[in-house]
ROBA-845329 format. One record per residue (C-alpha): residue number from 1; x, z, y. Coordinates in Angstrom, 3 decimals, padded with zeros to 6 digits. Layout:
! residues N
[rec NUM [X Z Y]]
...
This chain:
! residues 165
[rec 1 [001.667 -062.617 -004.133]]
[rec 2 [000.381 -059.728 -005.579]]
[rec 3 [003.920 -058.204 -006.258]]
[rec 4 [005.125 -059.112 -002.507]]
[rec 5 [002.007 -057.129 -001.390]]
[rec 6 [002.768 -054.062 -003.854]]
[rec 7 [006.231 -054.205 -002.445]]
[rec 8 [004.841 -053.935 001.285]]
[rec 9 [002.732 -051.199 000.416]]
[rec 10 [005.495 -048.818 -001.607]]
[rec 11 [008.259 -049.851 001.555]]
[rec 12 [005.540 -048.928 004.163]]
[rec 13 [004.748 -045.298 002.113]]
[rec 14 [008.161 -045.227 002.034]]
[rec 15 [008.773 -045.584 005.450]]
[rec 16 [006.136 -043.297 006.736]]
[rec 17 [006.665 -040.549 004.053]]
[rec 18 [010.354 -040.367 005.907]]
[rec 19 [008.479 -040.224 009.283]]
[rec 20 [006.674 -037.705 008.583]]
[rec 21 [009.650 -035.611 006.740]]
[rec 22 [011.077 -035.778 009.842]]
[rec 23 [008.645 -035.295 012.266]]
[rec 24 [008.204 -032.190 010.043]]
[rec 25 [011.590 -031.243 010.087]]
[rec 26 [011.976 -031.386 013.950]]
[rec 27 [008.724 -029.664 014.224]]
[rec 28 [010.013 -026.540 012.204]]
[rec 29 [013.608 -026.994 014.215]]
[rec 30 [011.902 -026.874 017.201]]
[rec 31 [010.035 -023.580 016.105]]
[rec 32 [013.414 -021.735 014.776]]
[rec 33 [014.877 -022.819 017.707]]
[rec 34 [012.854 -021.519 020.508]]
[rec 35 [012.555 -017.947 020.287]]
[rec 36 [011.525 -017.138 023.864]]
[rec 37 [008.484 -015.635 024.522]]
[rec 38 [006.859 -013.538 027.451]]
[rec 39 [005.176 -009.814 027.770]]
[rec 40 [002.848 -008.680 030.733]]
[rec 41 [004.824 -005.933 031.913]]
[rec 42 [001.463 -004.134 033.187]]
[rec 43 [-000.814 -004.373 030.250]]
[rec 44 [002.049 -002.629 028.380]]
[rec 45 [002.559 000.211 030.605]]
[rec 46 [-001.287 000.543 030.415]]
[rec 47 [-001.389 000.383 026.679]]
[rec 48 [001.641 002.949 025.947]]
[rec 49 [000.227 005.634 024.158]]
[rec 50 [003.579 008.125 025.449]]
[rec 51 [002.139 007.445 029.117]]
[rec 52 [-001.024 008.988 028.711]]
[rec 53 [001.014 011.998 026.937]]
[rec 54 [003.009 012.236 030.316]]
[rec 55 [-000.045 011.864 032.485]]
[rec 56 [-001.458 014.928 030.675]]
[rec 57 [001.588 017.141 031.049]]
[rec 58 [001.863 016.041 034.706]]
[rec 59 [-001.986 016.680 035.074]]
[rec 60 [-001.738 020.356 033.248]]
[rec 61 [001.013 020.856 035.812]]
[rec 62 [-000.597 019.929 038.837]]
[rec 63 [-004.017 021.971 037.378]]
[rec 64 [-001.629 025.189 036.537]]
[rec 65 [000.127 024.127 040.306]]
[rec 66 [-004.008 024.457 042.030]]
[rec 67 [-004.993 027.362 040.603]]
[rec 68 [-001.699 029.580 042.009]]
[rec 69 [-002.629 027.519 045.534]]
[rec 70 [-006.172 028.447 044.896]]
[rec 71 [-005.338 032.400 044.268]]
[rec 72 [-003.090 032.429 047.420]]
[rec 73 [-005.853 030.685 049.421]]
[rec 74 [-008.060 033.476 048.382]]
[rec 75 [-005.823 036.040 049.382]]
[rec 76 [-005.060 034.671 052.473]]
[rec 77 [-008.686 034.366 052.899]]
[rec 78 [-009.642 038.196 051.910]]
[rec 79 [-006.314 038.987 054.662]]
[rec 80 [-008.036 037.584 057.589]]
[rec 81 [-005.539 034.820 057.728]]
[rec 82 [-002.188 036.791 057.365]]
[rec 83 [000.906 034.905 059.001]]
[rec 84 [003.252 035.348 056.318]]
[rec 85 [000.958 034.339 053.528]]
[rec 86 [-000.494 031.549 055.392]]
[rec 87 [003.365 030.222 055.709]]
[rec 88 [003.902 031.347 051.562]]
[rec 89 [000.829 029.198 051.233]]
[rec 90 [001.966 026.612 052.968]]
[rec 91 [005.536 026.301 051.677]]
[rec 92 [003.871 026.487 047.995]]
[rec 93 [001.802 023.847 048.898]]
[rec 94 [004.751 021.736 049.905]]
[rec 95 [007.340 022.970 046.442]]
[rec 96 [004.349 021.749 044.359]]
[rec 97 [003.578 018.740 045.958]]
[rec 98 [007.308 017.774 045.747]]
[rec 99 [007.657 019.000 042.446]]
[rec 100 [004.605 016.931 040.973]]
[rec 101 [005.881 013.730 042.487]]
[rec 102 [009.730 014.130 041.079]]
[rec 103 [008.436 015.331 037.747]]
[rec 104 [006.240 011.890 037.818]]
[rec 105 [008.795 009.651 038.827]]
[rec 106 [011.050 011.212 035.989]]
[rec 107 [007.945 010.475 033.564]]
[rec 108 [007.763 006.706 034.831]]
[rec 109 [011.725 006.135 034.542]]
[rec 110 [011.527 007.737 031.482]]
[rec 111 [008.809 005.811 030.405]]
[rec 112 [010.374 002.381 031.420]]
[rec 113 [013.415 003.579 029.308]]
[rec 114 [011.469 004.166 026.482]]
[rec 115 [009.376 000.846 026.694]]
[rec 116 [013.135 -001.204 027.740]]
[rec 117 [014.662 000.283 024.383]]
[rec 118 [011.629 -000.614 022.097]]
[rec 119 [011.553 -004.043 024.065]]
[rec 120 [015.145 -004.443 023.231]]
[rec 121 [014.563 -002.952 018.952]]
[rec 122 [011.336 -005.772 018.800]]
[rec 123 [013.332 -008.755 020.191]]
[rec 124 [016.266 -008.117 017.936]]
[rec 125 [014.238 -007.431 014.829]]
[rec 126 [012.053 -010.538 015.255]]
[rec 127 [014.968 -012.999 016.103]]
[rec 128 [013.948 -013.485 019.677]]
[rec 129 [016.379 -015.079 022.078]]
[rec 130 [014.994 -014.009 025.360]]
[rec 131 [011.489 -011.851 025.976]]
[rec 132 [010.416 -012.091 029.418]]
[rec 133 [008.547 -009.825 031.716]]
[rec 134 [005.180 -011.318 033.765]]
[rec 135 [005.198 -008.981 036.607]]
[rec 136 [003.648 -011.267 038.867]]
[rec 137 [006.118 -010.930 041.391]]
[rec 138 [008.067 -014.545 041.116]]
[rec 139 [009.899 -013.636 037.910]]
[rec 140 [007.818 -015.549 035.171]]
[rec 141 [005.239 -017.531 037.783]]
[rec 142 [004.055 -019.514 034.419]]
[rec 143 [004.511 -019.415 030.643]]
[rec 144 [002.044 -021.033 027.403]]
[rec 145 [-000.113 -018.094 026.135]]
[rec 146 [001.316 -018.849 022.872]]
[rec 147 [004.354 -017.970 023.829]]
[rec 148 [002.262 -014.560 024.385]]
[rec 149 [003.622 -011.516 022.492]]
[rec 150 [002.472 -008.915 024.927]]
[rec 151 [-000.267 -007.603 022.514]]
[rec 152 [002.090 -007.472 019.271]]
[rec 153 [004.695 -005.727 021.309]]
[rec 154 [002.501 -003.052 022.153]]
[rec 155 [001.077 -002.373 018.691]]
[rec 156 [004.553 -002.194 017.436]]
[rec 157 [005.745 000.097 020.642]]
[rec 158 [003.004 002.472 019.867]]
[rec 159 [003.574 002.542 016.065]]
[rec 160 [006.792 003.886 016.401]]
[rec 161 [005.962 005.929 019.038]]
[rec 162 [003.344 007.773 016.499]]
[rec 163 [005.914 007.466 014.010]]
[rec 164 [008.120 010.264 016.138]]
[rec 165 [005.327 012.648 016.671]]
């Protein structure tokens, strides 16, 4: 009796040592196999440490682009009004105002190309099948946080964007 009981035992370890070898095995499988994960498009533009160097060249511009409209206003002002600087005024006023919003929508393309590229460099070096962007406009309405690399894509974006400087 004691032997048939012995042999139950050592079959049943047996049995559930190769359960759990290959629950453990599909577990892993399952891990190497889904390489999909998700960034919030948003928080990364946010966190970009090249956008706040645009902002600041597009916000020395547009302080170098007041003080020129501030020195004309002044003249105008000591010319009681002059017609033909009022209309240099105002056609200044209108260059820089179209200037300042080309040379920022430069900056954001620019800025998208950057962050697309690095996006692109992460993915490939960490094996990733697909990375997704959560814009919140239909394209990803749901994803598991885990699945959540928004925060390690932006400390490697910014790493190599020191690394250049």
């Amino acid at each position: 009796m004691m032997k048939y009981n012995y042999l139950v035992l050592t079959i049943n370890l047996i049995i559930l040592g190769l359960l759990l070898a290959l629950f453990f095995r599909t577990e892993y499988a399952i891990d190497q196999a889904d390489k999909k994960a998700y960034v919030i498009n948003q928080e990364i533009y946010q966190a970009f440490h090249a956008r706040t160097d645009l902002e600041k060249k597009l916000l020395s511009i547009s302080q170098t682009n007041r003080q020129k409209l501030d020195s004309m206003k002044s003249l105008l002002l000591r010319n009681n009004g002059n017609e033909s600087l009022k209309n240099a005024y105002e056609k200044a006023q209108l260059q820089f105002t179209h200037e300042e919003k080309t040379i920022a929508e430069q900056y954001q393309m620019d800025l998208w190309k950057q962050i697309n590229e690095y996006v692109s460099q992460f993915g490939q070096e960490r094996g990733y099948e697909f990375i997704f962007g959560a814009t919140g406009d239909g394209n990803l309405m749901y994803a598991n946080n885990a699945k959540n690399v928004t925060k390690e894509l932006i400390q490697y974006m910014n790493d190599h964007y020191e690394d250049k400087l």
